[in-house]
LUMZA-203425 format. One line per field, with one value per residue (C-alpha): x, y, z. Coordinates in Angstrom, 1 decimal. Each point is the difference from the previous one (the first is absolute). Example, Ala and Ser with C-alpha at 12.3 -4.5 7.8 and 13.67 -1.06 7.14 Angstrom:
2
px [12.3,1.4]
py [-4.5,3.4]
pz [7.8,-0.7]
REM end
This chain:
173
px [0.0,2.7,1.6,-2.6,-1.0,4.0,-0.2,-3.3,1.7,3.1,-1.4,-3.0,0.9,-2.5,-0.3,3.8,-0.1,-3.3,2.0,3.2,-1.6,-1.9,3.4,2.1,-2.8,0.9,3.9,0.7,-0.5,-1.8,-2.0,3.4,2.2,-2.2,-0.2,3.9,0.4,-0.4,-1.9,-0.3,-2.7,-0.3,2.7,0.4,1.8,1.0,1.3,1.4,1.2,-0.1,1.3,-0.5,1.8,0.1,-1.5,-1.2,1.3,-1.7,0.4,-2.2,-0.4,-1.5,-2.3,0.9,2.8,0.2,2.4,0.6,1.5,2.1,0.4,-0.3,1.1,0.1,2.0,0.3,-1.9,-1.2,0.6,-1.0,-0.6,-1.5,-0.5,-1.6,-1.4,-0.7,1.0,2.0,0.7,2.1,0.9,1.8,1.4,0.9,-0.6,0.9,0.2,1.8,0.8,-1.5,-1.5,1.6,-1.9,-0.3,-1.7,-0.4,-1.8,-2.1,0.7,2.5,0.8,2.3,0.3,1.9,2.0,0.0,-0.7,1.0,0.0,1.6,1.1,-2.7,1.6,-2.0,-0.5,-1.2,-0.5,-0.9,-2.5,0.2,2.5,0.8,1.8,1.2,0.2,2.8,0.3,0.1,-0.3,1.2,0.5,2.6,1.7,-1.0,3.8,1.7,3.3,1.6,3.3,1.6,2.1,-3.2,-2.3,-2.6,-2.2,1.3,-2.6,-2.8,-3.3,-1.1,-3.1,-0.4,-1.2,-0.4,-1.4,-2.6,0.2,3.1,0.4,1.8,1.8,1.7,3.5]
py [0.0,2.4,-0.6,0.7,3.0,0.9,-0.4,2.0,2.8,-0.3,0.0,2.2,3.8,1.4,-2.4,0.5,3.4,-0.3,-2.6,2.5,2.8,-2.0,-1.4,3.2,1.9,-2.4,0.2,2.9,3.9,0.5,3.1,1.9,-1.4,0.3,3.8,0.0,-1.0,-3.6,-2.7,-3.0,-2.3,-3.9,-0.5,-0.8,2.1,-1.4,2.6,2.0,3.5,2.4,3.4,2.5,3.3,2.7,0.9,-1.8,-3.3,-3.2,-3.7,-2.7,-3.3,-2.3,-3.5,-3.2,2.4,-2.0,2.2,-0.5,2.1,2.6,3.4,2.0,3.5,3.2,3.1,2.5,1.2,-1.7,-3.6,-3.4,-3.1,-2.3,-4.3,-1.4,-2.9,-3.5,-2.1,2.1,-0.7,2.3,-0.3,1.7,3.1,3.1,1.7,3.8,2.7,3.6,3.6,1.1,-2.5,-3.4,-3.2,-3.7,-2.2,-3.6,-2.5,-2.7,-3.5,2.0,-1.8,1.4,-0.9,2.8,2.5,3.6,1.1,4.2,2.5,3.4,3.5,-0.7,-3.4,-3.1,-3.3,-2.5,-3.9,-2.6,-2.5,-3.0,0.6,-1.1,2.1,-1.8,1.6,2.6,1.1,3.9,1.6,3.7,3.0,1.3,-0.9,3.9,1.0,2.4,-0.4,3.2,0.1,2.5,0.9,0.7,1.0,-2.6,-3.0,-3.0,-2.8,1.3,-2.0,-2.4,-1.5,-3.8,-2.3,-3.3,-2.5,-3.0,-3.1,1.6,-1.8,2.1,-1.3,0.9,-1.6]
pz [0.0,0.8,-3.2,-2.4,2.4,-0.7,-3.8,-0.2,1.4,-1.9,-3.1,0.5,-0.3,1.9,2.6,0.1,0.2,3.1,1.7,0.1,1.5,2.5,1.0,0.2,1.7,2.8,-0.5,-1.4,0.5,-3.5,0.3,1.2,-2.6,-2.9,1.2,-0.3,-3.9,0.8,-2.3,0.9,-1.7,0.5,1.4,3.9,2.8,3.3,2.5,-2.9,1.5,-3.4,1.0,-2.7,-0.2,-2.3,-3.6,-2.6,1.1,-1.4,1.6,-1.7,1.3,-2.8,0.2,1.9,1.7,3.5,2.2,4.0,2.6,-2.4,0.3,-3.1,0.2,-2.6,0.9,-2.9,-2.9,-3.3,1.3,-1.1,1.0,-2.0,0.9,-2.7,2.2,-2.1,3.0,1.3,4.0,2.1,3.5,2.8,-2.1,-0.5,-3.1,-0.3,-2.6,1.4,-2.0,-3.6,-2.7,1.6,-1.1,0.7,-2.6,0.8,-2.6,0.9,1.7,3.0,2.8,2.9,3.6,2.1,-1.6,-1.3,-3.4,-0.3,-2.8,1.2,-2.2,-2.5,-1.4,-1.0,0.7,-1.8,1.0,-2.6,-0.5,2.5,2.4,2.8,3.2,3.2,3.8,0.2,-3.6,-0.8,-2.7,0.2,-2.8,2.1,3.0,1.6,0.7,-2.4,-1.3,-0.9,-2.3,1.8,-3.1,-1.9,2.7,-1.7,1.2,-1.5,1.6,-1.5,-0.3,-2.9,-1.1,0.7,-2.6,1.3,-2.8,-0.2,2.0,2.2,3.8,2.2,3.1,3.0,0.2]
REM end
């Protein structure tokens, strides 16, 4: 019985979509976040702290998006977050965006357990299509120390963009 009750909701977008708000109105601060710039539709939150701060920021949490216990936080202006959702399941982490047009962009079929994912100084990141993150990884566009040639008087650890492809498995060694 549980099973077909399971598929009927999996494959049903409106029961989907009913079953996901009844969930995270238990689970979840909706009303606040949604106020904030946050979207989240069938897809399920439990205790999921979004704290949204600034202008024209944008975080959009897609369908059959199961996340537990993270922390996702936006400081800055013109950010985005995007998790595409498809089975995605995310646990115990920290996902942040900080300063002027940063972005994260993670495709569908995501898993990660622990960790930090953080796009700083208006760099991107972007995770592939079924992959797969283990406890401890993180994933930073800069390491938030400058490094001044003193000859030069210039930065020279600046931040990058991240590109992480399809069907990566990352690992703490």
């Amino acid at each position: 019985m549980f099973l077909k009750c399971l598929g009927l909701i999996k494959n049903n977008h409106i029961v989907l979509v009913l079953t996901s708000m009844a969930y995270n109105f238990l689970h979840f601060s909706l009303i606040t976040n949604i106020l904030q710039g946050a979207k989240i539709r069938g897809s399920f939150l439990n205790r999921v702290d979004i704290k949204i701060s600034g202008k024209n920021n944008q975080v959009m949490i897609g369908e059959k998006t199961m996340m537990n216990h993270c922390t996702i936080v936006v400081i800055g202006n013109n950010c985005k977050l995007t998790i595409a959702g498809g089975s995605t399941n995310i646990n115990y982490c920290l996902i942040r965006l900080c300063g002027e047009g940063s972005e994260i962009s993670i495709a569908t079929k995501f898993t990660a357990h622990g960790g930090t994912i953080e796009s700083c100084e208006g760099k991107k990141i972007s995770i592939g299509e079924d992959c797969m993150f283990a406890g401890g990884v993180r994933i930073s566009t800069t390491d938030h120390h400058s490094i001044i040639d003193v000859d030069k008087n210039i930065r020279i650890n600046q931040a990058k963009d991240i590109q992480i492809g399809d069907h990566v498995g990352l690992v703490v060694m």
